[in-house]
N, C-alpha and C positions, 0 to 999 in steps of 0.2 A: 504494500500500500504506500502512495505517495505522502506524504506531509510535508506541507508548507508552511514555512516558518516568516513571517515579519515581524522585525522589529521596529517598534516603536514608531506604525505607520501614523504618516501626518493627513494624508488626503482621503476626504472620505470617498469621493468617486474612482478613485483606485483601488481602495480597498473593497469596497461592491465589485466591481468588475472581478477582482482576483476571486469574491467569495463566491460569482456565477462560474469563472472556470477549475476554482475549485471542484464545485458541485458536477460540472460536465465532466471532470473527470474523476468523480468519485475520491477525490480526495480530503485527507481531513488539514483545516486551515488553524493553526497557532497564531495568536497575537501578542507577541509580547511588548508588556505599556513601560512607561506610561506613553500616553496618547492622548492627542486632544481629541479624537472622533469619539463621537455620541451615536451610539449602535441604534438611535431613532431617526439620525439624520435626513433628510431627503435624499440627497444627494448618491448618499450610500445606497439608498433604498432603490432608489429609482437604476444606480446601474448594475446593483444586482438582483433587478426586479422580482419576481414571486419563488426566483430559486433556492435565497437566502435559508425559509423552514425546512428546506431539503439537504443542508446544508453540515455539514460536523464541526464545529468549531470552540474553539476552546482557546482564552482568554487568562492571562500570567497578567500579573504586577509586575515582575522584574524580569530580567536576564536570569539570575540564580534561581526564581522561582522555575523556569523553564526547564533552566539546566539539572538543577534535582531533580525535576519530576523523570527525565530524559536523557538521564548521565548514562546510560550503556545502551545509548543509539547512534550511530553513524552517521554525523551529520556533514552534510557539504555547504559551502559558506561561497556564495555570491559575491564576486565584487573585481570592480575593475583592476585591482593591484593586481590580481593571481595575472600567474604565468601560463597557467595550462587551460586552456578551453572547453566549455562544457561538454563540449562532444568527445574529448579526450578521454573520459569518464565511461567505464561498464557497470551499467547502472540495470542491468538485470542481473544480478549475482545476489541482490542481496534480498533475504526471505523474508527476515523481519523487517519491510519499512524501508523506504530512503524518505530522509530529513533533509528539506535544501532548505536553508537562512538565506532572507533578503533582507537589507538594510532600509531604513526610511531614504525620502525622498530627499533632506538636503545633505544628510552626513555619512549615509551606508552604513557601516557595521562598522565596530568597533576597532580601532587598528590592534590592540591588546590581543581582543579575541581573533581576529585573521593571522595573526603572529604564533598566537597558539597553535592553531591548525594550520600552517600552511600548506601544508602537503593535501589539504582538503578543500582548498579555497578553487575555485574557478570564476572564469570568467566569460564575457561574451564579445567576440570579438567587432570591434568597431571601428572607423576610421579614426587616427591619432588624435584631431583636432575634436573630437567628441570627448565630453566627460562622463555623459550616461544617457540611459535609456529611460523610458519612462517604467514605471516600477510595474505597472502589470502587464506591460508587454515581456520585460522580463521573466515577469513569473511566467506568462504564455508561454514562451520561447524555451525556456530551462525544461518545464511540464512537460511538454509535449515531445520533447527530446524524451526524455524519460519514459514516459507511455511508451513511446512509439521503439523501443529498445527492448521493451518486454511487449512488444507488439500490441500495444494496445489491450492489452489483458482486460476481461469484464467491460469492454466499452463496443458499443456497438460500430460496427463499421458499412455500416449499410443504413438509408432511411427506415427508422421502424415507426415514427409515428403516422407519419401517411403513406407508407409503403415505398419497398428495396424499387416497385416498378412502377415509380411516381412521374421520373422521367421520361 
């Protein structure tokens, strides 16, 4: 199972979007705060419109609170420092879960903590003159690399709500 990890997201229409492609791909969404989003928001609501109740998510005070609950999970760390590219990563080997941490939108993750793990940090590659991507296309982009490595496991790959022969 995938889990997605943010830290300390700032933007509430990012954070709805992430929590609809969460939910499309069955994965479960970590939030670690603090945070200024108000889980009533509009904004939130509206971009991850009525997927959110379908949704797994589960909500930390700190970095430690995360990290205790989560200390003998394998987690991969998001962020433009790393040297190695998210595709560099064989991310079907592992049984119990992959953990990917994304950083908020104006600071990323913690340099301490990417220092720690280095060897689990990756990145997305971009032209030099770029400092980042917007955060939920990130999360998109990392996701669906992953899905698609364990080929899509439990996700449908054909239309099933109005039919495979809609077209």
């Amino acid at each position: 199972m995938l889990h997605i990890i943010l830290y300390q997201p700032e933007m509430p229409a990012n954070v709805g979007n992430i929590m609809r492609t969460a939910m499309a791909l069955n994965a479960t969404l970590h939030i670690i705060g603090p945070t200024p989003i108000k889980f009533d928001d509009k904004s939130l609501k509206r971009a991850g419109m009525d997927y959110i109740g379908d949704l797994s998510f589960f909500i930390y005070e700190s970095i430690d609170e995360f990290m205790n609950k989560h200390k003998d999970q394998n987690i991969f760390y998001v962020s433009r420092y790393s040297n190695k590219n998210y595709t560099e990563f064989d991310y079907g080997r592992f049984d119990q879960g992959i953990y990917i941490m994304f950083g908020n939108e104006s600071y990323g993750l913690p340099m301490d903590l990417l220092r720690h793990n280095k060897e689990k940090t990756l990145r997305i590659p971009m032209v030099a003159s770029a400092r980042s991507l917007n955060l939920s296309n990130a999360v998109a982009i990392v996701s669906y690399e992953i899905m698609r490595q364990q080929e899509f496991y439990n996700l449908a790959t054909s239309e099933v709500i109005k039919g495979d022969d809609y077209l």
